[in-house]
C-alpha positions, 0 to 999 in steps of 0.5 A: 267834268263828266255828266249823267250820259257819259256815265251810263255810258261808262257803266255799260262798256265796263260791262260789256266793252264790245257793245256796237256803237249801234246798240249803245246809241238806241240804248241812250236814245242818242245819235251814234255820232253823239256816242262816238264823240263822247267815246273820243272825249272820255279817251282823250281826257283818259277817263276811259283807258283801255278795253280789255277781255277777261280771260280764263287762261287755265282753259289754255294748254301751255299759257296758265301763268301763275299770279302773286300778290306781295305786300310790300312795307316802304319807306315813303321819301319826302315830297313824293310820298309814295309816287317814286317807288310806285312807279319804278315798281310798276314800270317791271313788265311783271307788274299787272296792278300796284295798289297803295293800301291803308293797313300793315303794308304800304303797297299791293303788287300783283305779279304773274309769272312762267313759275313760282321761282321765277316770282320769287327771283322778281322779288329777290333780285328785283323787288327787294333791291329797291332802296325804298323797301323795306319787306315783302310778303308774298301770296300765291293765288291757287284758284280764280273765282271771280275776277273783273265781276266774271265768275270762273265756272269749272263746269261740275255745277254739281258740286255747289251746294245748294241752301233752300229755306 
């Protein structure tokens, strides 16, 4: 069980995963000891997975990948649901997040890819051989806005319309 500390604490790493445990034990009026065990406890019973960075790739020459997101229909199996075909989709290193979803498709599959073709041969040859699946519709992502909270600024501010009242 998680109490009201731990999740002030995890409100604020998840806001800024780099914060000192200096700065987070003065913010929670706590020892950095104290922080640092409750750090150790939420990672060991893996409330806390992993820190990560949000990355704007397109700033980067030669690393600008490209993203799909597929919509995938299954057929869940008795038992397991939709667990099985889950997790032998997510074990594809192309796989960035797996979503099961409420509405017309089962699963949401985000991908990233060198090209557009080589997304399309995940799914040809990969995604859609699955016994399990039944189709697949693919969206190709064409700009990042926002993601993770983080807004992606192309720096011509001047652009951006402006309503007063």
């Amino acid at each position: 069980m998680v109490n009201s500390k731990e999740i002030e604490i995890l409100q604020i790493i998840e806001e800024n995963g780099r914060i000192s445990i200096k700065t987070l034990s003065k913010m929670m009026d706590l020892s950095e000891s104290e922080v640092e065990n409750i750090l150790k406890k939420l990672q060991r019973e893996k409330v806390i997975l992993s820190y990560s960075a949000v990355i704007d790739w397109s700033k980067v020459h030669d690393h600008e990948n490209v993203t799909a997101m597929i919509d995938v229909k299954v057929t869940p199996q008795r038992g397991v649901g939709f667990d099985d075909v889950a997790e032998r989709i997510y074990r594809f290193p192309e796989v960035k997040a797996l979503y099961l979803m409420s509405g017309a498709y089962d699963l949401s599959v985000v991908i990233e890819g060198k090209s557009m073709s080589q997304i399309a041969r995940f799914v040809s040859e990969k995604l859609s051989t699955l016994e399990s699946v039944i189709s697949t519709t693919t969206h190709f992502q064409l700009k990042k806005y926002k993601h993770d909270g983080v807004v992606f600024e192309d720096g011509e501010e001047d652009r951006r319309i402006v309503v007063t009242p």
